[in-house]
N, C-alpha and C positions, 0 to 999 in steps of 0.2 A: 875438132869436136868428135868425141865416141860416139858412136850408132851403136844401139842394141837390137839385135835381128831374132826375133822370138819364132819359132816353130810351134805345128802342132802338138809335138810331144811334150815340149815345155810348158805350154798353160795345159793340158790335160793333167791330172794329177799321178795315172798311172802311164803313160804313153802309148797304149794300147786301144786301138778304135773300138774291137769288139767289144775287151772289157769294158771301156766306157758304157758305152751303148747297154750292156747288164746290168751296171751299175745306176746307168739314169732311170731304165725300165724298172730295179728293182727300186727305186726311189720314190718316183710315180704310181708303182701302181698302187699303194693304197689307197689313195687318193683317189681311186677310181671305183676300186671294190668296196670299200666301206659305204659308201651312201647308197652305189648298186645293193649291196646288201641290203642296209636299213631298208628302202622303200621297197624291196618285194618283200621284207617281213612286214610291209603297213596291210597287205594284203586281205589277209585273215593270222585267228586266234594259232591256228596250224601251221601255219608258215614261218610265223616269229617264232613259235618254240622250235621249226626245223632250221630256221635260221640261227639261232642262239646257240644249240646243238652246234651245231657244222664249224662254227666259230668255238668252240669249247674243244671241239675234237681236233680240230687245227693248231690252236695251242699246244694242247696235251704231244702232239704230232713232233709240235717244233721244240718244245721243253725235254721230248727222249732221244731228240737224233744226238749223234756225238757235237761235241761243242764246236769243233774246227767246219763243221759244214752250217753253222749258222753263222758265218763271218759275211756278214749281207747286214745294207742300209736298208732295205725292207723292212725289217724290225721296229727301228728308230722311226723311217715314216708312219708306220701303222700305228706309235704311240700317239705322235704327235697330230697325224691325220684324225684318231679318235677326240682329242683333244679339243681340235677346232671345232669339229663336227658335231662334237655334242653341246658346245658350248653357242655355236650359230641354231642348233634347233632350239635352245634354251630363250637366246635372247631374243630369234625371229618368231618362232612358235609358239611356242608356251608362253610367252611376255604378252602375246599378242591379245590371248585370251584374255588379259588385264583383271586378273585375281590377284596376281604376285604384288605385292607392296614394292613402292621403291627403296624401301629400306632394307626387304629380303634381299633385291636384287642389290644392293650394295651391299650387303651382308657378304651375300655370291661370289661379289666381282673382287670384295678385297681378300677373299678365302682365297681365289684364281690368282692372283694379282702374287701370294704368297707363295702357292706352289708353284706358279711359272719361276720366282725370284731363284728358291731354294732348287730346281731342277738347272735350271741354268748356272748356277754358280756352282754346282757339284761337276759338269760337263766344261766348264771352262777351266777348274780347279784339277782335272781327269787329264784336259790337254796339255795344260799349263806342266802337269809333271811328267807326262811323255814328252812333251819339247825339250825340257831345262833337265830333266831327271836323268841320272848316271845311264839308263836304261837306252838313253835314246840311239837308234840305228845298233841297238844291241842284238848280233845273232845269238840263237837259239846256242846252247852249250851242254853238254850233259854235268858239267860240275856248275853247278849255282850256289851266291852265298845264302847264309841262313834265313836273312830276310828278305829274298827275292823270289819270285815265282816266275812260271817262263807261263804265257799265258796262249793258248791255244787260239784262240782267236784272233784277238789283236797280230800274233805270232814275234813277241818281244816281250825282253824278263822286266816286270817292273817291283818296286821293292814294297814290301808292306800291304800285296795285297790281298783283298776279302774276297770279292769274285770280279766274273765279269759280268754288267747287265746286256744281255742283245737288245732290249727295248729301249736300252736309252743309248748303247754303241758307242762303250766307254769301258775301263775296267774302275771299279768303286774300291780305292785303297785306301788308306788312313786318314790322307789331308780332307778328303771328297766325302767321307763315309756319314757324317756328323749332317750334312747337306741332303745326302739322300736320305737317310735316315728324316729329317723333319719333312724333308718335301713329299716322301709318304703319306705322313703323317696329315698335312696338309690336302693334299692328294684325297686323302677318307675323308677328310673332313667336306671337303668342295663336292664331292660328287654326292654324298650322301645328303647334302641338305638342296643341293638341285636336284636328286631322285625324287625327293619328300617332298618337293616344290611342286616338282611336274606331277607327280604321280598323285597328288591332290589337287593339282588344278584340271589335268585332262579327264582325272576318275571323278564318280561322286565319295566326296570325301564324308570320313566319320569323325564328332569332335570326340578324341579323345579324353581327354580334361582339359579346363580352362580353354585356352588358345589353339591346342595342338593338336593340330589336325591327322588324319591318318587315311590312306585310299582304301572305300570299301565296295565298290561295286564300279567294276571296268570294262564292261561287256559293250556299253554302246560306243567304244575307242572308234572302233573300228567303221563306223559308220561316215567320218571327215575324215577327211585325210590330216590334216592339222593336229587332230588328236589322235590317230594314228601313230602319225610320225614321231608325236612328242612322247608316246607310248613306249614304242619299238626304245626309241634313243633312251628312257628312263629303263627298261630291262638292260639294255647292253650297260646301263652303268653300272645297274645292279650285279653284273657278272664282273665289271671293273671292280666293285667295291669287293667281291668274292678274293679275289685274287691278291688286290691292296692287302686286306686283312690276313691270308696267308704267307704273304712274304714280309707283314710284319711280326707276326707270330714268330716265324723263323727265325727273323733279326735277333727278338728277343730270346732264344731259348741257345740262338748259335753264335752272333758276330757281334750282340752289345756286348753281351761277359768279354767276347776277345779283345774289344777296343777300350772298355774301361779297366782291364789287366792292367796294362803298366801305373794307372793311376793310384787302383788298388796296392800294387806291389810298393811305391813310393810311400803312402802311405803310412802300409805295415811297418816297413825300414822306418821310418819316422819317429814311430810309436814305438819300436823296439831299440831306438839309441839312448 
């Protein structure tokens, strides 16, 4: 009978204790800082905007360093950690106050239910072509062919691709692009109609027309913590929804035209035979 005798280096994925050790720290802590954040922005009116602030200028921070020093799961937890986090103030907090219809909140949950599907399938579709892909255990080269890029982060050539996300700790190339592309899209859609959700249940709300409400006076947030918290968590999505909306903007003025190219170009050959 074989025996398999496994070491620490072997179940560790880099065989290095420190690095581990960074790598789990950078994993965890958002997990830690985001909610420490929200609830001292549940404080006061000055606190959330120097919280909001701080959080904007950290971005900004991590989006101008060169890309080879944001090669860190930090990123990827702080999407994901936002994620949860706003969606447990959603359903514990805000639900609680029982304005929300059960029908919004499945409205909600199938919007959620979508971008989780489409973010996961673009990150499975991202591994799936580093595993199987010509690229794989590919050092770095200075001659690359036409369709490969060598990717600073990741630090291996993969072919066909658009960039790399650090928020999501993947590089978004052709098979994956179509995936992140709607789970964006999804993404706006989900946060935005739980901003609108909370933010006319914890404010006093204005009718709009007919049905549609809109938050017009938010001053007594801050007096529960409950409405607080659901307060703080409905700005920081609103600065998610900022951000969503700019890098789909992007998408569209830079990498939809690149990825429906070839379709185009078949096409035109089409049409001109």
């Amino acid at each position: 009978m074989a025996t398999i005798s496994l070491t620490i280096q072997d179940i560790l994925p880099y065989g290095n204790k420190s690095t581990n050790k960074k790598l789990n720290l950078d994993t965890v802590l958002p997990f830690v800082i985001l909610p420490l954040l929200l609830l001292i922005a549940t404080l006061s009116q000055t606190i959330t905007i120097a919280v909001m602030v701080a959080i904007s200028m950290g971005v900004l921070y991590v989006l101008s360093r060169p890309r080879q020093k944001n090669r860190s799961p930090f990123f990827f937890s702080w999407t994901l950690s936002s994620g949860i986090y706003l969606f447990l103030v959603f359903e514990l907090s805000i639900m609680k106050l029982l304005e929300i219809t059960q029908l919004e909140n499945f409205i909600f949950l199938v919007l959620l239910t979508c971008t989780c599907y489409y973010f996961y399938k673009m990150k499975a579709v991202a591994d799936f072509e580093l595993a199987t892909g010509s690229s794989k255990g590919k050092e770095y080269s200075p001659v690359l062919t036409s369709d490969s890029h060598y990717c600073q982060v990741c630090q291996i050539e993969v072919n066909d691709r658009f960039f790399h996300s650090i928020w999501w700790d993947c590089c978004v190339v052709r098979p994956n692009y179509i995936y992140f592309v709607i789970g964006q899209i999804f993404a706006f859609a989900t946060i935005l109609f739980g901003v609108i959700l909370g933010l006319t249940t914890v404010c006093q709300p204005y009718v709009l027309f007919g049905s549609v409400l809109v938050p017009q006076d938010c001053d007594d947030v801050y007096f529960e913590f409950s409405l607080a918290l659901g307060f703080v968590a409905c700005i920081y999505g609103l600065g998610y929804l900022l951000v969503i909306t700019i890098v789909l903007i992007h998408q569209l003025i830079v990498y939809i035209p690149k990825y429906t190219e070839p379709q185009w170009r078949r096409l035109v050959n089409v049409l001109n035979v």
